[in-house]
GUBA-634663 format. One record per residue (C-alpha): x, y, z. Coordinates in steps of 0.5 Angstrom, whole numbers, padded with zeros to 4 digits, always signed. Example, Ala and Ser with C-alpha at 12.3 -4.5 7.8 and 13.67 -1.06 7.14 Angstrom:
+0025-0009+0016;+0027-0002+0014;
! end
This chain:
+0000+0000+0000;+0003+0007-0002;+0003+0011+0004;+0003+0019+0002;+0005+0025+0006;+0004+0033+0004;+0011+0035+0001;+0015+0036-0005;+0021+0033-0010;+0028+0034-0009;+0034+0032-0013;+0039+0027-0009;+0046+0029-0010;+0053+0026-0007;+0054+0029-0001;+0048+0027+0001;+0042+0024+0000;+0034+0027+0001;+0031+0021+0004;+0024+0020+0002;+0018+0019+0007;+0013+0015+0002;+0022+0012+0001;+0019+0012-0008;+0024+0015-0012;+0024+0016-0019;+0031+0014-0021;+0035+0015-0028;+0042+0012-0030;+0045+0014-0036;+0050+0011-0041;+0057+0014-0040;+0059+0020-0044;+0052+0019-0048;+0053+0012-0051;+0048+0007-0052;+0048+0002-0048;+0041-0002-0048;+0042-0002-0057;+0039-0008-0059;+0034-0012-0057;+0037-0016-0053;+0041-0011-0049;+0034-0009-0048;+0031-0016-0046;+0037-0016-0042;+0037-0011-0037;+0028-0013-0037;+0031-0020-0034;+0036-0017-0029;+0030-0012-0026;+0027-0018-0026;+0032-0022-0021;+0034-0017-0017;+0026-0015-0015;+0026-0023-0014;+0031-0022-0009;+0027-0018-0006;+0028-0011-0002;+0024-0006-0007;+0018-0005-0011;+0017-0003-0018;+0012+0002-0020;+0014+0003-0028;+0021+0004-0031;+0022+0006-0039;+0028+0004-0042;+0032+0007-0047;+0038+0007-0052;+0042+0011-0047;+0039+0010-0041;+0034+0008-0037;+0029+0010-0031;+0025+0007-0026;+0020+0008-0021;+0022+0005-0015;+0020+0004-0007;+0025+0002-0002;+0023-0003+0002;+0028-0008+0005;+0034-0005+0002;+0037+0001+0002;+0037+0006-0005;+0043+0005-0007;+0044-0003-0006;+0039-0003-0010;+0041+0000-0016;+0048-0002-0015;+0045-0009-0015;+0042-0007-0022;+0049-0004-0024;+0054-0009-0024;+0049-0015-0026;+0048-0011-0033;+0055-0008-0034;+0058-0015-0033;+0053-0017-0039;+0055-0011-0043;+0062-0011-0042;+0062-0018-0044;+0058-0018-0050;+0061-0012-0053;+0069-0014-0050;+0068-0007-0047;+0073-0004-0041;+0071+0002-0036;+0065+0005-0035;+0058+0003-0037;+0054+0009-0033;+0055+0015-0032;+0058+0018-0025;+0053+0016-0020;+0045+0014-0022;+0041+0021-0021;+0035+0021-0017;+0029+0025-0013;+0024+0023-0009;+0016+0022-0009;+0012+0025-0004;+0005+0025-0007;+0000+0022-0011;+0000+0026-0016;+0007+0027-0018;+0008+0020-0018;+0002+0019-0023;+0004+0024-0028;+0011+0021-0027;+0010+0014-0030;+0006+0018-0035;+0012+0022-0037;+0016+0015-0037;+0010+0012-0041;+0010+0018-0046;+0019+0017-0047;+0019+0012-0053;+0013+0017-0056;+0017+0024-0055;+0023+0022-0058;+0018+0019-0065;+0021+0012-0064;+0014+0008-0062;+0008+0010-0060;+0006+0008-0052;+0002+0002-0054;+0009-0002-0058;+0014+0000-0054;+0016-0007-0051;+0020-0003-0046;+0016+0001-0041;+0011-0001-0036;+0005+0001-0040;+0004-0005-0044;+0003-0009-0037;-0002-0003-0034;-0006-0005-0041;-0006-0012-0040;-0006-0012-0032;-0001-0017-0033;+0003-0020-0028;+0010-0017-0029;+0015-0012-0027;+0010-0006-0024;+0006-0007-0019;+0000-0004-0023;-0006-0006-0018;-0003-0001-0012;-0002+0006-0018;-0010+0004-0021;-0012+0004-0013;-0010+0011-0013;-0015+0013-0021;-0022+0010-0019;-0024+0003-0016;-0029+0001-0021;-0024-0004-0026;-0027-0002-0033;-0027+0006-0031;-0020+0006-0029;-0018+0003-0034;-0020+0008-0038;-0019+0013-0033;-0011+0011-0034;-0010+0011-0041;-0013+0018-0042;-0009+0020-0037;-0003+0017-0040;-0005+0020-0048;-0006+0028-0044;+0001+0032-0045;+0005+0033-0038;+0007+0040-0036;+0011+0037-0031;+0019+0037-0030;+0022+0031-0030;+0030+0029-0029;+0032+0028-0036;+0037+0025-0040;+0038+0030-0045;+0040+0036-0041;+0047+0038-0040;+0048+0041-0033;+0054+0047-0033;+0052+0046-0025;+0052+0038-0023;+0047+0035-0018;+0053+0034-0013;+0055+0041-0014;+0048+0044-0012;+0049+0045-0004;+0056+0047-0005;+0054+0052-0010;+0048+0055-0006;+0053+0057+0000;+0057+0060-0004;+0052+0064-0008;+0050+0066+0000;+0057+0068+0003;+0058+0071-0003;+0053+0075-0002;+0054+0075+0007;+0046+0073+0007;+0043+0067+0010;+0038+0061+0007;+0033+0064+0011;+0034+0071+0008;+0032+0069+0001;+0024+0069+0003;+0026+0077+0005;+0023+0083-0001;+0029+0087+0000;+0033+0081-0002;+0028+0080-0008;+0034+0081-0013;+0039+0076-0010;+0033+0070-0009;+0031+0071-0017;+0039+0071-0020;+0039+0064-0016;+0034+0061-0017;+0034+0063-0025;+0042+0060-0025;+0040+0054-0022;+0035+0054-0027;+0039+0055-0033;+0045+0052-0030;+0044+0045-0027;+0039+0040-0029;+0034+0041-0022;+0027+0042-0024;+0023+0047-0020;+0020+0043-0015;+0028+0041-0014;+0030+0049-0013;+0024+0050-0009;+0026+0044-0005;+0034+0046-0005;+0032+0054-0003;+0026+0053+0001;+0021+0057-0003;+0014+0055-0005;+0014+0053-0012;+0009+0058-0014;+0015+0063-0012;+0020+0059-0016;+0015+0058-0022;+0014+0066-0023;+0021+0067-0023;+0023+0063-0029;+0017+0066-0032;+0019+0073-0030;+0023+0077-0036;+0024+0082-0031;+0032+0085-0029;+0035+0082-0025;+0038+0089-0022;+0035+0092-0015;
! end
């Protein structure tokens, strides 16, 4: 049973993780320097199955996943293990296939897996929506085709990967109204801001906290201070850097600078100087 408490979504960066409190996260391992690493077929197959073992093994739950050429995301909550034990598990099970087959040495993901945590009910529907509609953005597949995500195993209710009775109890009960319920909302286009594959962060998630406090002792003010009105000039270059410089989403920036999201969203909207 998903259990949901009020609050937002968060990056989790080196230094130290943002602990979610329903422990639902949404995970994104990329290819290291871009390369494709699910190619084919059956490198696609393959890391289905070593979701499939390591599930078995017990310590997590998947909600939805979406695998690409270069990468791959998944919607996982913790149970038994902890969050980076588990993709590690995923990890080293994959690179040893991928290195074997391909007679490749180094690394086969990027750096350290990117995440952030899911707080709430609908974040959490319109995030497997976004993983949902990945194949159909990029003009490879429709949802319905693509072989590779969770969506076929919500259409047929099927057993598999996702656990697809727990999202539907958050739609409706009724079991023909939900279906249809879930395919709309699926087909709906999102406005939502995800973690994503294809930006290149000037500022890397590791680096975030250490970029905010020297943004603040740069500036002699504390965190506190941000929400201050003579301060206004100051929060709204930050916010604005972190927007255009790392690959935090505004719910993450308002997370990291204890905003509202409102306050964030108007200032990526605002076409205002930045001058006091």
């Amino acid at each position: 049973m998903i259990n949901f408490t009020q609050g937002g979504v968060g990056t989790l960066p080196r230094y130290s993780r943002v602990l979610s409190e329903t422990k639902i996260y949404h995970i994104m391992l990329r290819g290291n320097n871009r390369r494709k690493i699910f190619a084919d077929d059956e490198d696609k197959d393959k890391i289905i199955s070593t979701l499939h073992e390591k599930k078995r093994d017990g310590g997590f739950l998947i909600y939805a996943y979406c695998v690409m050429d270069n990468h791959i995301h998944l919607v996982i909550k913790q149970e038994s293990d902890c969050l980076s034990r588990i993709v590690k598990r995923i990890g080293i099970s994959y690179a040893y296939y991928f290195n074997k087959k391909y007679r490749h040495t180094g690394h086969v993901f990027h750096d350290r897996f990117r995440s952030e945590t899911v707080e709430n009910s609908r974040y959490l529907l319109a995030l497997i929506r976004h993983l949902h509609q990945n194949p159909l953005k990029a003009g490879i597949s429709t949802m319905e085709e693509y072989k590779w995500s969770s969506y076929r195993e919500y259409l047929s209710r099927g057993k598999g990967l996702a656990e697809t009775k727990e999202i539907f109890k958050l739609i409706l009960d009724d079991r023909k109204s939900t279906m249809e319920e879930f395919i709309r909302f699926n087909h709906e286009t999102t406005e939502e801001t995800f973690l994503d594959a294809g930006k290149v962060a000037e500022i890397d998630e590791a680096d975030v906290k250490e970029y905010i406090n020297g943004f603040l002792k740069a500036h002699n003010m504390e965190i506190e201070q941000l929400k201050e009105a003579r301060k206004r000039h100051l929060t709204k270059k930050l916010v604005k850097d972190l927007l255009e410089k790392s690959s935090l989403s505004k719910r993450a920036v308002a997370f990291e600078l204890g905003l509202g999201r409102e306050t964030v969203r108007r200032i990526a909207l605002s076409k205002a100087p930045l001058s006091p």
